[in-house]
C-alpha positions in Angstrom: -168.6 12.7 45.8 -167.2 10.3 42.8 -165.8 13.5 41.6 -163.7 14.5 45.5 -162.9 11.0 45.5 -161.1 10.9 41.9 -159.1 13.9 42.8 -157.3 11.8 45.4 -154.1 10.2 43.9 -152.7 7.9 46.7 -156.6 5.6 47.1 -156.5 1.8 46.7 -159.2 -0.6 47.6 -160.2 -3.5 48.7 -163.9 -4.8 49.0 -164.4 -8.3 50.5 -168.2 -9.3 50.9 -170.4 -12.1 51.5 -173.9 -13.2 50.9 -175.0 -13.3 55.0 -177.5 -16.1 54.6 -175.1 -18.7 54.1 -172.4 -16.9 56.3 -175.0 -16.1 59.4 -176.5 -19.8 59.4 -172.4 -21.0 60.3 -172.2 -17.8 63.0 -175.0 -16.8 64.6 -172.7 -14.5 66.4 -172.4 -11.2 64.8 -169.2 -11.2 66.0 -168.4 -14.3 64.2 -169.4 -12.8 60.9 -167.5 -10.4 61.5 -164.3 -11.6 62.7 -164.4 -13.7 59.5 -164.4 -10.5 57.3 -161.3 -9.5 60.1 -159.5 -12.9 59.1 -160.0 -12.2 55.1 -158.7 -8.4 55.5 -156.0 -9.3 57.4 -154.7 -12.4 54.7 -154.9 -9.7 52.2 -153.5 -7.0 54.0 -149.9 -9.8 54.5 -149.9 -10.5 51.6 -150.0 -7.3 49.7 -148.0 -5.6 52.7 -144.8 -7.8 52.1 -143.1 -5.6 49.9 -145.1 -1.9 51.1 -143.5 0.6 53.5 -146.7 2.8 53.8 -148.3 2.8 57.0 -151.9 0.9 57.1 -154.7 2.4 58.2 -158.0 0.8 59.0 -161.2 2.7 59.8 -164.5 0.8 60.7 -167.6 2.4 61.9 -168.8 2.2 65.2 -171.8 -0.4 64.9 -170.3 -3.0 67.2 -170.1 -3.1 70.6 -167.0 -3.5 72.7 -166.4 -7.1 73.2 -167.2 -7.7 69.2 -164.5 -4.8 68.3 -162.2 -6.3 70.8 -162.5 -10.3 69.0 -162.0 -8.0 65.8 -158.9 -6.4 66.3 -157.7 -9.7 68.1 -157.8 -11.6 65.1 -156.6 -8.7 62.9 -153.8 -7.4 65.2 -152.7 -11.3 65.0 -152.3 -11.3 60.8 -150.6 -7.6 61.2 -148.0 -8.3 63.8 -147.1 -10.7 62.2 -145.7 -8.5 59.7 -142.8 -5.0 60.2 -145.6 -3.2 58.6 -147.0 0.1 60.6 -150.9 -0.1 61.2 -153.4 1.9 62.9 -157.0 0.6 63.6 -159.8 2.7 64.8 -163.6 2.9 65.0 -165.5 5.5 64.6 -168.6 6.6 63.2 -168.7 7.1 59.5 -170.2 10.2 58.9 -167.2 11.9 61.4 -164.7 10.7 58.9 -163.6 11.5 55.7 -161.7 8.1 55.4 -164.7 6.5 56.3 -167.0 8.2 53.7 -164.7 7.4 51.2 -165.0 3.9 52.2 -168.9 4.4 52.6 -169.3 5.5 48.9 -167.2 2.7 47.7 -169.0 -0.1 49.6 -172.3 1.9 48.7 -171.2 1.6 44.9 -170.7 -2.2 45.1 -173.5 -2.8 46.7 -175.3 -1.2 43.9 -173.6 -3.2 41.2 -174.1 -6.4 43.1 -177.7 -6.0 44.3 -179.3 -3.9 41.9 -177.2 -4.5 38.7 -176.5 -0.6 38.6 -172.8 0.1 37.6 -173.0 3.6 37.0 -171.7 4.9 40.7 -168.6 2.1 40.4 -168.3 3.2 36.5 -167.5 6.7 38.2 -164.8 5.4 39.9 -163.3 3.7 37.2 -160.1 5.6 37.8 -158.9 3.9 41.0 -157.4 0.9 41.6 -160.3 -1.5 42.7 -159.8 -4.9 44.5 -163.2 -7.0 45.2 -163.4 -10.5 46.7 -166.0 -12.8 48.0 -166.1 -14.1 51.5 -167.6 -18.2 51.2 -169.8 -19.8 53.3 -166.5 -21.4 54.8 -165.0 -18.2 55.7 -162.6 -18.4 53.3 -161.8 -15.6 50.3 -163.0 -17.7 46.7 -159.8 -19.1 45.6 -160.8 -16.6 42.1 -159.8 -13.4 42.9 -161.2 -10.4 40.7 -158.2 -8.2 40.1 -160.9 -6.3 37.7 -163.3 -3.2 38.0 -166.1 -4.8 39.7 -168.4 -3.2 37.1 -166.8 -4.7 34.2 -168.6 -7.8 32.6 
């Protein structure tokens, strides 16, 4: 997959995550949780956006239910239109999606690095441009932002 996903010349991404212990003792709500990693994408999409003409395109998978999707793409659809940028948001299951396994393999690979301390699937990425951030327990994205392969030490 790291090898399909290399090939690929126009990928950039963005990981924010969050430790859920902290996080789901403030929102007991999965839709809260949620719509705070919705209010983190959507600073980082305006602020990255302002000077981009490519159109945005956000894929989540299906795990939520309607009224949780619709308080997520409330909040997002507020950061974006704010903005002249050109956005489409969709949800759909992952494994119908190449987008989405893409996406998959990259949060998979982080996950990796962060919770088992194996870099070698985000070491086989190296090659592409990799943004990761941490969601705090106050819902905000930690004021240091790691402009670096998260692998790198």
């Amino acid at each position: 997959m790291s090898d399909a996903i290399q090939g690929i010349d126009c990928i950039r991404v963005h990981s924010i995550y969050g430790h859920k212990g902290p996080l789901r003792h403030d929102a007991p709500d999965p839709a809260e949780y949620f719509e705070r990693f919705a209010e983190a994408l959507g600073m980082w999409l305006t602020e990255t956006l302002v000077t981009s003409s490519d159109r945005v395109l956000i894929n989540f998978d299906s795990v939520l239910t309607k009224g949780q999707r619709g308080k997520l793409m409330q909040r997002l659809k507020a950061r974006l239109n704010d903005t002249s940028q050109s956005y489409r948001i969709s949800f759909m299951p992952v494994k119908s999606d190449f987008n989405g396994q893409i996406a998959d393999y990259f949060a998979w690979s982080l996950f990796r690095q962060l919770e088992r301390l194996d870099d070698l699937p985000l070491r086989a990425l190296s090659g592409i441009t990799q943004e990761v951030r941490e969601l705090d327990e106050q819902s905000r994205i930690s004021i240091e932002d790691q402009h670096r392969h998260p692998g790198e030490k």
